[in-house]
N, C-alpha and C positions, 0 to 999 in steps of 0.2 A: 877673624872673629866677626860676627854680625848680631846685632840684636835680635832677643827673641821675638819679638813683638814686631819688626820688619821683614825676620824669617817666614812668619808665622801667614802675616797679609800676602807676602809673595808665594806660600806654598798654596794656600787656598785659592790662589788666582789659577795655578797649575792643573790642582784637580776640577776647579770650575773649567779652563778647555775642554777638559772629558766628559763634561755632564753631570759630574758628581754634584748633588745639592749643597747649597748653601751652606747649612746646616750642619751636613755631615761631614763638608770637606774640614771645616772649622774645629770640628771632634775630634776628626781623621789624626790632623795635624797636631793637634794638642797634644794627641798622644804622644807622637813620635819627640816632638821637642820638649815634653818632659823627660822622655827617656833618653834624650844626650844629656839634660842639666841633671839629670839623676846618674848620671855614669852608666847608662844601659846603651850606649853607643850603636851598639849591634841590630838594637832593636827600634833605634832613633830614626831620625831624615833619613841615613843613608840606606833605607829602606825605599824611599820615593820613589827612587830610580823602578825597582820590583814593579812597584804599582802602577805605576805609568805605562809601562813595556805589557802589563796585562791590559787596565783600559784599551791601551794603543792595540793589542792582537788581539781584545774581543775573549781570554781566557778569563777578563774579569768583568764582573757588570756593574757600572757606575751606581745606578739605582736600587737601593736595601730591598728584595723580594723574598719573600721565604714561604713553603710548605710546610706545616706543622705534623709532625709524623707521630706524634704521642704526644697525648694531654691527659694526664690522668693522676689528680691530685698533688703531691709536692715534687713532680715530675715532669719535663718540659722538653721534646726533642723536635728544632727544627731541621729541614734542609734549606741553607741559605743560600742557594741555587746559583752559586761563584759571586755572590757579592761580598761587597768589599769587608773582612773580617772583622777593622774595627769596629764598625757602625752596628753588626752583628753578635758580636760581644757584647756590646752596650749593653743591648737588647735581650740579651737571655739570663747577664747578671741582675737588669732589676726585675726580669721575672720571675727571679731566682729569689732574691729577697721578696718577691707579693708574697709566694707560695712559703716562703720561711718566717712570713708573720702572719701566713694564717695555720699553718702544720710543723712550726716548729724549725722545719728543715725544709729548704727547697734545692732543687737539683736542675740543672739546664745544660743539654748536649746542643751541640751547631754541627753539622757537616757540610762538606764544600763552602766550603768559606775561603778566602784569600788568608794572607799571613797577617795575624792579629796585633803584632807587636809586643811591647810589653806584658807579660801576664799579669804585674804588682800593679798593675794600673785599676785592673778593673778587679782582685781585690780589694786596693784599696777605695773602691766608689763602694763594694758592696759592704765595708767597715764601717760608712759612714752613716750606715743604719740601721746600727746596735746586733748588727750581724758578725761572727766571723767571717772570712770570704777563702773560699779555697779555688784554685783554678789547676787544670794541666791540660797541655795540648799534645798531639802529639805530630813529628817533623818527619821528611821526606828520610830512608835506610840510610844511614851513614855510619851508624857505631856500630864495633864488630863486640863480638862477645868475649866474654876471655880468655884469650889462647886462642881465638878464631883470625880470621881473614875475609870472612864475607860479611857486608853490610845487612842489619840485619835491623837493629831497634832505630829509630831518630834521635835525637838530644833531645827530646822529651822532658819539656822542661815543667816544674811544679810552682805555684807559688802559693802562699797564705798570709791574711792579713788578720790583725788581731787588734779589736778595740781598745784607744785607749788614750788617758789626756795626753796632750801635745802632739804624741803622730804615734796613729799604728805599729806594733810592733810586724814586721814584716819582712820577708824572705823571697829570694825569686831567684832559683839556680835550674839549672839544664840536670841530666843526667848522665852527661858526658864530661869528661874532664876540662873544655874548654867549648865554644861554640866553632861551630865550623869557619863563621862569619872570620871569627879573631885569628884562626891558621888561613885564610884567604887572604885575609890583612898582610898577616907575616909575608906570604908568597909574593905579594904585591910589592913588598920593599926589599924584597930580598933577603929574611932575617930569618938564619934556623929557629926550630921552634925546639922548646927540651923534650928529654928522650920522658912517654911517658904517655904523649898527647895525644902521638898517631902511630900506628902500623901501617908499612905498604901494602900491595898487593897481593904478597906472599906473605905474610902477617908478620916481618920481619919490623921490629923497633924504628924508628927515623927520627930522623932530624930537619930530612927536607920537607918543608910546609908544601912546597907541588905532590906530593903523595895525593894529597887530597882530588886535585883535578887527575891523578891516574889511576884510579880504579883501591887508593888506599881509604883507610878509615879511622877514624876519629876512636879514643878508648873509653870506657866508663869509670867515673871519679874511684880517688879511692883504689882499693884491689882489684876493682871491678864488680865485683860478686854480689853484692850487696846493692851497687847502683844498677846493677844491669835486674837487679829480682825488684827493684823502683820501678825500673822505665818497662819492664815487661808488664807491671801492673796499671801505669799509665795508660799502656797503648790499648790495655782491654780495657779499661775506662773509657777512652777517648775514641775507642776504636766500636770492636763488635757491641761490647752493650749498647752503642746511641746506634746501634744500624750502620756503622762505619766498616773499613775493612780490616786486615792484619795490617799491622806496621810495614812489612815489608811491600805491601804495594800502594802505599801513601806518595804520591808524587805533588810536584806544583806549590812546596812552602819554598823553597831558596830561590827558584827562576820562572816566571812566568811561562814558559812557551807554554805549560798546559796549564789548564785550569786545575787547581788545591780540590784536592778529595780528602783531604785530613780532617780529625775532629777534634772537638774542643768543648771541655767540660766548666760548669761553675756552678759553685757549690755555697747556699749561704746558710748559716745555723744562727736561728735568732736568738739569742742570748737571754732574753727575758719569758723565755718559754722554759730556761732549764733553772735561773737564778736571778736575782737583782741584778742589773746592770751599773747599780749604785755600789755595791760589793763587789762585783765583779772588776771593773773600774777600778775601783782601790787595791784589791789582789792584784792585780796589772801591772800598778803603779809600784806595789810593794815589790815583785818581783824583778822591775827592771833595774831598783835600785839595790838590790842584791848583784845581781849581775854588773852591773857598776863600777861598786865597790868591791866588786872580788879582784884578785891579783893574777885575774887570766888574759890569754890573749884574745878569749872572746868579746862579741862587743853587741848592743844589744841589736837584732837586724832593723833596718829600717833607718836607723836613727842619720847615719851619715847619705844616704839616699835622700830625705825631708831636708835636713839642713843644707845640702846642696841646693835641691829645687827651689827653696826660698830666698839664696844668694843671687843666684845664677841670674844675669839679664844678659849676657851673650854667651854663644856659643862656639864653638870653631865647628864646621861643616865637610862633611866630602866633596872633591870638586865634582863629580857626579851631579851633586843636590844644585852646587852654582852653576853648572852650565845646562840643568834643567830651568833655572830661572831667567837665565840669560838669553835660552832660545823663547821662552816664552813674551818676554820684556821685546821681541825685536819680530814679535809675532810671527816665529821661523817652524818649521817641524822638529817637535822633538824629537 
């Protein structure tokens, strides 16, 4: 376990070797280590490693630069020409809310961006100003369709944030039944994964989490049918409408050796354009204690996410993330 606030100074020392600004590396980072004390693991630190390995080959570019390829009213498409995704994000969710308090709605695509991390992250910034926040991105072919064998859609994942006292009510799932990141994990310790997750090669059922590195595929939540008609809709979201391409030639979100041509949508709806935010608020509030109070297994989203990241002052880490601090502390080559 290491403190977050020691994690945090050494990870920024990391991306300050590569150039990255001050500013951003501090963002960068925040994001990632809310998302291990938030239980987004997949999308935390042990991401660093990713980011580094692009700095380090030049598929990513330290300094936030972008092309703006549509401007035109509550609509906002840059190309963010391989920088770094989250700093990139930032950037198009609070363009997203100018344009949602002046039109109600505002809308912001990114392309070629690096991997962005968390999505709930940056609905929830765009919550924090009386907006809802919607996000989805779309990931390198790995899910097959149902009853298929060939990689076709990414985990594609959605997320939304929803105003309201104490902490947003909020959601952030993939479109596949697990993340690829978590059967990589498995693989790594040696631990079947359940039959359900992945298909091999020949689109036959597994259990071994190495499918993943031969040519198998991860499955869509659910039946399938239903997730796979989500992430199909995602990827044209995130994909041809902002000038992106088809999912299936998205490459550069799980490994740097190329530079990310994937895109990434956010979407903010100002609330006080459609009703009270004073009413609205209290329907919120009335609604989560419904859900509460019911005698289900549901639970409200968000709520066990917030109360973690408010506990949480250490972390446990990948050894990845400590021997990228350790070669930097001994001022070695990563």
């Amino acid at each position: 376990m290491i403190s977050c606030d020691v994690l945090s100074c050494s990870l920024v020392g990391v991306l300050g070797r590569y150039g990255v600004p001050e500013a951003d590396s501090r963002f960068i980072v925040e994001t990632m280590v809310n998302a291990d004390a938030a239980g987004y693991k997949e999308h935390g630190t042990i991401r660093m490693r990713q980011l580094v390995d692009g700095l380090e080959g030049g598929t990513v570019t330290p300094v936030f630069a972008f092309d703006i390829l549509e401007d035109r009213g509550a609509s906002y498409v840059i190309d963010a020409l391989h920088s770094i995704g989250q700093v990139s994000s930032r950037h198009a969710s609070m363009v997203a809310v100018q344009r949602a308090m002046e039109f109600g709605v505002g809308i912001s695509g990114v392309i070629n961006a690096s991997h962005i991390g968390c999505l709930s992250y940056y609905t929830q910034l765009i919550s924090e100003n009386e907006c809802i926040g919607i996000a989805v991105t779309v990931s390198s072919p790995v899910v097959a369709l149902p009853g298929g064998k060939k990689r076709i859609l990414g985990t594609n994942p959605i997320a939304y944030s929803i105003p309201s006292d104490g902490y947003p009510i909020t959601a952030d799932f993939s479109t596949s039944m697990v993340s690829r990141g978590t059967v990589l994990r498995k693989a790594k310790c040696g631990e079947p994964i359940p039959t359900g997750w992945c298909v091999d090669k020949d689109g036959n059922p597994a259990n071994d989490p190495n499918v993943i590195n031969d040519g198998g595929c991860l499955l869509p939540f659910g039946g399938g049918i239903k997730a796979s008609a989500l992430s199909l809709f995602i990827s044209v979201v995130a994909g041809p409408l902002i000038g992106g391409v088809n999912n299936i030639f998205v490459e550069g979100t799980r490994y740097s050796n190329t530079s990310s041509n994937k895109g990434d949508v956010f979407i903010a709806i100002h609330i006080p354009h459609f009703s009270s935010i004073e009413t609205f608020k209290a329907a919120i509030e009335e609604l989560k204690g419904i859900i509460e109070n019911d005698e289900s297994d549901f639970r409200v989203p968000g709520k066990r996410a917030f109360e973690a990241r408010s506990k949480t002052t250490e972390i446990e880490i990948d050894q990845s993330v400590v021997d990228l601090i350790e070669n930097i502390s001994k001022g070695g080559i990563v």
